[in-house]
C-alpha positions in Angstrom: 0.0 0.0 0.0 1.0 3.5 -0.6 0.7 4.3 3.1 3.8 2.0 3.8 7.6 3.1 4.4 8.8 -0.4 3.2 7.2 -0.3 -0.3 8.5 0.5 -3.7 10.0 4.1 -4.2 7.3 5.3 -6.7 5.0 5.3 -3.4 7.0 7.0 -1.5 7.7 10.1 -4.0 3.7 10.2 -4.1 3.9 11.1 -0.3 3.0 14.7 0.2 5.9 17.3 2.0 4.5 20.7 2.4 5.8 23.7 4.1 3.2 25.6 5.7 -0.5 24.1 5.4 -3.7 25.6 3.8 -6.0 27.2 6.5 -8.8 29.2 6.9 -8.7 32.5 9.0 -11.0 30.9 11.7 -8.9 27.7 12.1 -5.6 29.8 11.9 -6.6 32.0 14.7 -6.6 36.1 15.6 -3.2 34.9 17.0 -0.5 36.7 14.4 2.8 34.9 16.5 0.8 31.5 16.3 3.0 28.0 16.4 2.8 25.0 14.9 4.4 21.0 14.9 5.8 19.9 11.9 5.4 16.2 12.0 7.1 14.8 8.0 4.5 12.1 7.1 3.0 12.0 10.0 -0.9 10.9 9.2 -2.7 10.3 6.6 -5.2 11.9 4.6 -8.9 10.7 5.2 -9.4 11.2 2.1 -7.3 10.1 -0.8 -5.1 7.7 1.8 -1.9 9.5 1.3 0.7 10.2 4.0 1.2 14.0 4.4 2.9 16.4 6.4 0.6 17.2 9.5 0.6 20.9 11.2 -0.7 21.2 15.0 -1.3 24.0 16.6 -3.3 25.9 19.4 -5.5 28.8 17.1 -5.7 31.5 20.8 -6.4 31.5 24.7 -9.0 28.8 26.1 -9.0 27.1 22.3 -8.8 23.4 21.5 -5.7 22.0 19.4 -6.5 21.8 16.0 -4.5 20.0 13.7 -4.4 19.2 9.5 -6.8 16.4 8.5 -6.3 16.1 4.6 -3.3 16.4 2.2 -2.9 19.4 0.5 -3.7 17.9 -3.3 -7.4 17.0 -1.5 -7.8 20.9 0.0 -7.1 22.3 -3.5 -9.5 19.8 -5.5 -12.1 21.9 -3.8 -10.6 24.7 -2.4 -11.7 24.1 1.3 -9.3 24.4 4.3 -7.7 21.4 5.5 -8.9 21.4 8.8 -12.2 22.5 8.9 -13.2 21.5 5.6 -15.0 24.6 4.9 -14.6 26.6 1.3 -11.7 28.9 1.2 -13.3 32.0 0.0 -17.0 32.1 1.4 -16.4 29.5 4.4 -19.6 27.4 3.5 -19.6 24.0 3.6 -19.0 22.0 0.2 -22.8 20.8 -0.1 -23.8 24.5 -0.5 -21.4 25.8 -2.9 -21.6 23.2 -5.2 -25.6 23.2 -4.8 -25.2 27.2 -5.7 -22.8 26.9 -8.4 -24.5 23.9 -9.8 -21.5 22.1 -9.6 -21.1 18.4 -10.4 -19.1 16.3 -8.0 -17.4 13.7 -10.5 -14.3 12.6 -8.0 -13.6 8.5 -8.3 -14.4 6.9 -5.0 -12.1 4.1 -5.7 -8.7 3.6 -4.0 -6.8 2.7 -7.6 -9.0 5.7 -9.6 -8.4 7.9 -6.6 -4.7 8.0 -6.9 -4.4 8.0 -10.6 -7.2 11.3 -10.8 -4.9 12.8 -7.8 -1.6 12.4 -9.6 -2.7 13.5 -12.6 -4.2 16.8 -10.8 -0.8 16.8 -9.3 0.9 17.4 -12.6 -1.5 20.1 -13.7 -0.2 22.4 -10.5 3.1 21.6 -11.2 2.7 23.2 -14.8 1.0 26.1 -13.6 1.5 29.1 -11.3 -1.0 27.8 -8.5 -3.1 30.5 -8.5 -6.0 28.9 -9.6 -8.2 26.5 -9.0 -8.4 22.8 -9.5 -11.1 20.6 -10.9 -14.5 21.4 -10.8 -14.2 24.3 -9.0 -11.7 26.1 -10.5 -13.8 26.1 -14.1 -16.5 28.4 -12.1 -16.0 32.0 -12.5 -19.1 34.4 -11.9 -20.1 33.6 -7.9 -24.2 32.3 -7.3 -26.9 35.3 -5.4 -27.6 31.9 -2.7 -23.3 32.8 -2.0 -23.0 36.0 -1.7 -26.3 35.9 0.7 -24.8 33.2 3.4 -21.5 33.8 2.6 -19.2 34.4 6.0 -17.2 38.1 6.0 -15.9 37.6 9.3 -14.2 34.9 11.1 -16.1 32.9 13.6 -13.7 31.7 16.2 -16.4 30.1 18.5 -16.2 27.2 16.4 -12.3 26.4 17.8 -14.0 25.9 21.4 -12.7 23.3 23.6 -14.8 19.9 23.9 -17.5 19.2 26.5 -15.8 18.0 29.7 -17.5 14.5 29.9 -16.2 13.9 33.6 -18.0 17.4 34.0 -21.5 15.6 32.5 -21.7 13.2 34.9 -20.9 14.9 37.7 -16.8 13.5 38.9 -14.3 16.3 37.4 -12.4 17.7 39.9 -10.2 20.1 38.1 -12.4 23.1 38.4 -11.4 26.4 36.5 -8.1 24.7 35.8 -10.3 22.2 33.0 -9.1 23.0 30.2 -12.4 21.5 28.9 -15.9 22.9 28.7 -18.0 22.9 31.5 -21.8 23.1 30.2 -24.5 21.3 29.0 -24.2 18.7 25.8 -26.4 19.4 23.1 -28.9 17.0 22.4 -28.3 13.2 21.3 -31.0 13.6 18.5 -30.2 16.9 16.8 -28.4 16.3 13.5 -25.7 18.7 13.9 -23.9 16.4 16.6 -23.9 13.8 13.9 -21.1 14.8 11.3 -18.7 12.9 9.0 -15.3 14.5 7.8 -15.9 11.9 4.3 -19.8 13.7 3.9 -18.7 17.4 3.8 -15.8 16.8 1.5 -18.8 15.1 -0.9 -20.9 17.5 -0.2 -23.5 14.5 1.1 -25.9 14.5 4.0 -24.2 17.2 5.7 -26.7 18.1 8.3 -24.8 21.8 8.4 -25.5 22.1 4.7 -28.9 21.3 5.3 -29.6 23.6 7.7 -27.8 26.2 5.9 -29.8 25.9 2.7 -33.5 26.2 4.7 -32.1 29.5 6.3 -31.7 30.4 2.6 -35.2 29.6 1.8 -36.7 31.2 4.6 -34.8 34.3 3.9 -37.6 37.7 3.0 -37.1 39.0 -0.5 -37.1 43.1 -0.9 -40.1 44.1 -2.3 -40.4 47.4 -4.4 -42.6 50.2 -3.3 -46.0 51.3 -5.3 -44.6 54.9 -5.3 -43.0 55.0 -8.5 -41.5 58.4 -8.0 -39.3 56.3 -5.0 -35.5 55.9 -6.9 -33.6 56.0 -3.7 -31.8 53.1 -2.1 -30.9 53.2 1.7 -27.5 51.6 2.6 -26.9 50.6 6.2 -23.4 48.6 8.7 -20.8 51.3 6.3 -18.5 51.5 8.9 -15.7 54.0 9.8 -14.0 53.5 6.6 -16.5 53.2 4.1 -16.4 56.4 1.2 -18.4 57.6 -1.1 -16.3 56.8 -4.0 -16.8 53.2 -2.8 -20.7 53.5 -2.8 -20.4 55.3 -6.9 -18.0 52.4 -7.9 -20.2 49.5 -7.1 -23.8 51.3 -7.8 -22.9 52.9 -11.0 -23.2 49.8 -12.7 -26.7 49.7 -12.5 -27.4 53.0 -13.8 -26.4 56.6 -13.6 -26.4 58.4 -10.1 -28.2 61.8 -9.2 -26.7 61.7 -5.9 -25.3 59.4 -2.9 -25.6 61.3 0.4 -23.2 59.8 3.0 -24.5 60.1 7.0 -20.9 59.6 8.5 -22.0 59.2 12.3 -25.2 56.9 11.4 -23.2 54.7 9.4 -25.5 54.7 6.4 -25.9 56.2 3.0 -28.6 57.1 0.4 -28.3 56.2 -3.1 -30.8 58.0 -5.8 -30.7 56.9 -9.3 -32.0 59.2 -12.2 -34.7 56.4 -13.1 -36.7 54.0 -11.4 -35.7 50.8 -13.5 -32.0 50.8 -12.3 -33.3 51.5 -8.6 -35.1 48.5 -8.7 -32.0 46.3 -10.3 -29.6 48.0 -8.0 -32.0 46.4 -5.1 -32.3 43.0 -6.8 -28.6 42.7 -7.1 -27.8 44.0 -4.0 -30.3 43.0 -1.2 -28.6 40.6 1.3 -25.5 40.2 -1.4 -23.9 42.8 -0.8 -20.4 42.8 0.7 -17.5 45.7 0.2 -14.4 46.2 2.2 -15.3 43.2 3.6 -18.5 44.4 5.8 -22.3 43.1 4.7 -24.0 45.8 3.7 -27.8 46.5 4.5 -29.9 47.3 1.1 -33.5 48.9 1.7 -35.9 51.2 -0.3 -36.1 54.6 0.8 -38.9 56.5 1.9 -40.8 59.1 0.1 -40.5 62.6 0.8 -43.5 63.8 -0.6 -45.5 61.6 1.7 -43.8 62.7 4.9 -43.8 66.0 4.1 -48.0 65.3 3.6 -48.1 63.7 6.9 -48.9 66.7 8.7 -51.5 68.2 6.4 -53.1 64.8 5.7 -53.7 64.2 10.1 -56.8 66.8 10.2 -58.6 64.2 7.1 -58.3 61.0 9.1 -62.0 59.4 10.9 -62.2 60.4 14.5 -61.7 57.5 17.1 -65.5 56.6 18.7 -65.7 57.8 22.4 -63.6 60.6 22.6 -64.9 64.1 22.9 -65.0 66.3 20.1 -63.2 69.6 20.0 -63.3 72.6 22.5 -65.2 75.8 21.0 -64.0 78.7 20.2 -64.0 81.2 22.7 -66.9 84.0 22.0 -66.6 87.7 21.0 -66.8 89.5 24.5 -65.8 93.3 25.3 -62.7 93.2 24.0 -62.4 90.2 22.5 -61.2 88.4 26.3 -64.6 86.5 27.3 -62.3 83.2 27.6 -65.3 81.6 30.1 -68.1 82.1 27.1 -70.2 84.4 29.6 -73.2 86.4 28.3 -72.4 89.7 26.9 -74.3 92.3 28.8 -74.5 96.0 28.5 -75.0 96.9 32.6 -71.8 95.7 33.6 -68.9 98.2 34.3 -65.6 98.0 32.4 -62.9 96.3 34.6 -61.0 97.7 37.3 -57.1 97.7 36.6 -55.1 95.8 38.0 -54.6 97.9 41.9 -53.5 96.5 45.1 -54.1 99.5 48.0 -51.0 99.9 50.5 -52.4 98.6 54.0 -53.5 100.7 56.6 -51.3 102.7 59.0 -51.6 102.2 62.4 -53.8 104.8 64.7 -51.1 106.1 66.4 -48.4 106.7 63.6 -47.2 110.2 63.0 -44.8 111.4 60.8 -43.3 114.8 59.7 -43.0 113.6 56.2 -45.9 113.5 53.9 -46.6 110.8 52.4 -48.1 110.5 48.6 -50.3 107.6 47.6 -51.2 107.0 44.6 -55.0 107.4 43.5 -56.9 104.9 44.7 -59.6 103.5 41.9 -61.9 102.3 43.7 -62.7 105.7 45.5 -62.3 107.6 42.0 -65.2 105.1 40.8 -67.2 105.7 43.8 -67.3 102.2 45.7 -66.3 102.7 49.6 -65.3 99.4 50.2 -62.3 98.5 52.0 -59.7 95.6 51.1 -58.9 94.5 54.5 -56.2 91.0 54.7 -55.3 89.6 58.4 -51.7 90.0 57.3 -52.1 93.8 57.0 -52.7 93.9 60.9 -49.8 95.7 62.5 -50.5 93.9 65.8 -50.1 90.5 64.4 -46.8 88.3 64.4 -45.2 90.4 66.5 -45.2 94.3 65.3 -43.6 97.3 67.5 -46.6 100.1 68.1 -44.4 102.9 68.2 -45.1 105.7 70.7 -45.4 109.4 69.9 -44.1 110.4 73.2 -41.4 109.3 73.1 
């Protein structure tokens, strides 16, 4: 067998010696001084048989080991990482891109095909520059809407979690906080996500991931245009710090031309108007839920109209009354003056109001004083009425007054 170090030497220059191995930025880690084991033909692959060169290393803090689980030749055939078997550029699994790109998986399962279809591949990166891809894969060149919908922009490092602490589960681990497993509740038996095969996401074959991934796409809304066919504007939301507006005309002025794109810096959002309806409404087909620059999903809606919030106001006083509630106040009536606020009867016998007068209080009985003292007219007295305003505070004998006397 070719996995054997005692067999002829055309097996053993078929064994795979790489350098540095073909990872993902989630199974590589946000660790930039990251370091690995190099262990020379070490395993090998689960997939073609092969020895290869295996990579360990730890991807951060509290993080499992993670370590190479296919050959290199196996990771290129379909451009996936050789850990987590996930595609290279969108991080999906295998069953989803090849369902979007309507791909056809023709790889031989057979041992003896196997390693004839891999050597041959083998030669063809040889001849070129490896910038491209192998296969299947590499004959696909405009990307699928179902892609760029549930395709990954950032990396999801919750995935390179340490394992459920099984002594933990039943109750007898005695490390504590030192564990350098996971204390918490297993998942349950029955779900189909606990029930994965490396072999079934490399064929893209009841992969229970892929499966859940592809009803998430079904279930996803669609962007519906408004009836208001004067609407051409296009709300853009998640910009970011470093998003410009030369960014925003490069990518929507491929739809149509622009009449403006008004940038909101501190909201993190944008409005794009086209001249015409028709390349608003492609420029939201294209766009909604697909949209992905400097590496941030963008958020795609229609705008709202102007016209109808600037009606919103005038259209309030038209709308049905609500049952129950009291109707409007009148209008105060026409008095002497135009100040009848209490809607009393106008009548011809009363006088005109008093101005506004408050007398100074009396002086005591017994107060003299050289000076002469000038009040002011009093109105009441000027309009004949004798009555006096008397208040209990104006009492000079109260709280306490000093009766002067004039003896003295």
């Amino acid at each position: 067998m070719a996995m054997s170090k005692t067999t002829n030497t055309y097996n053993r220059q078929n064994w795979e010696d790489s350098d540095f191995p073909i990872l993902c930025e989630t199974c590589l880690g946000d660790n930039p001084y990251v370091r690995m084991t190099k262990d020379k033909y070490g395993c090998e692959c689960k997939i073609c048989f092969r020895p290869f060169t295996v990579f360990r290393w730890c991807p951060g803090a509290r993080m499992r080991f993670k370590k190479t689980e296919v050959c290199q030749t196996c990771a290129k055939l379909k451009n996936v990482c050789q850990t987590c078997l996930l595609d290279l550029e969108y991080g999906l699994p295998i069953q989803v891109r090849d369902n979007a790109l309507k791909i056809k998986d023709n790889l031989p399962r057979n041992e003896v095909n196997k390693e004839y279809y891999v050597q041959n591949l083998e030669k063809q990166v040889v001849s070129t520059d490896g910038g491209e891809g192998l296969g299947e894969v590499g004959k696909v060149q405009s990307p699928s809407d179902l892609l760029m919908k549930l395709a990954r922009t950032q990396p999801y490092y919750k995935r390179n979690r340490p394992h459920i602490c099984s002594f933990w589960v039943k109750g007898e681990c005695k490390r504590g906080e030192e564990c350098p497993y996971r204390h918490e509740k297993p998942s349950d038996p029955d779900d189909p996500l606990s029930d994965q095969n490396i072999r079934d996401r490399y064929y893209g074959t009841n992969d229970p991931v892929a499966d859940k991934l592809l009803r998430r796409a079904s279930a996803m809304p669609a962007l519906s245009s408004p009836e208001d066919r004067t609407i051409t504007t296009l709300y853009v939301g998640n910009l970011g710090e470093f998003m410009t507006e030369k960014d925003l005309r490069d990518y929507f002025y491929q739809f149509g031309e622009i009449r403006n794109v008004s940038l909101v810096q501190k909201q993190q959002c944008a409005f794009v108007q086209f001249t015409n309806r028709g390349a608003a409404e492609v420029a939201a087909e294209k766009s909604f839920n697909k949209l992905i620059l400097l590496g941030r999903r963008l958020t795609v809606r229609w705008g709202k109209s102007q016209a109808k919030q600037a009606s919103l106001p005038e259209a309030s006083g038209s709308l049905p009354q609500v049952p129950g509630l009291p109707g409007p106040l009148p209008l105060p009536m026409g008095g002497p003056g135009g100040m009848n606020y209490f809607n009393l009867p106008a009548t011809g016998g009363l006088p005109p109001p008093l101005p506004f007068y408050f007398p100074p209080p009396p002086l005591p009985p017994n107060f003299q004083s050289s000076s002469t003292l000038t009040t002011p007219p009093n109105p009441q007295k000027e309009s004949g009425s004798n009555i006096p305003v008397y208040y209990p505070s104006q009492d000079p004998t109260r709280m306490g007054a000093v009766q002067l006397n004039p003896t003295e």
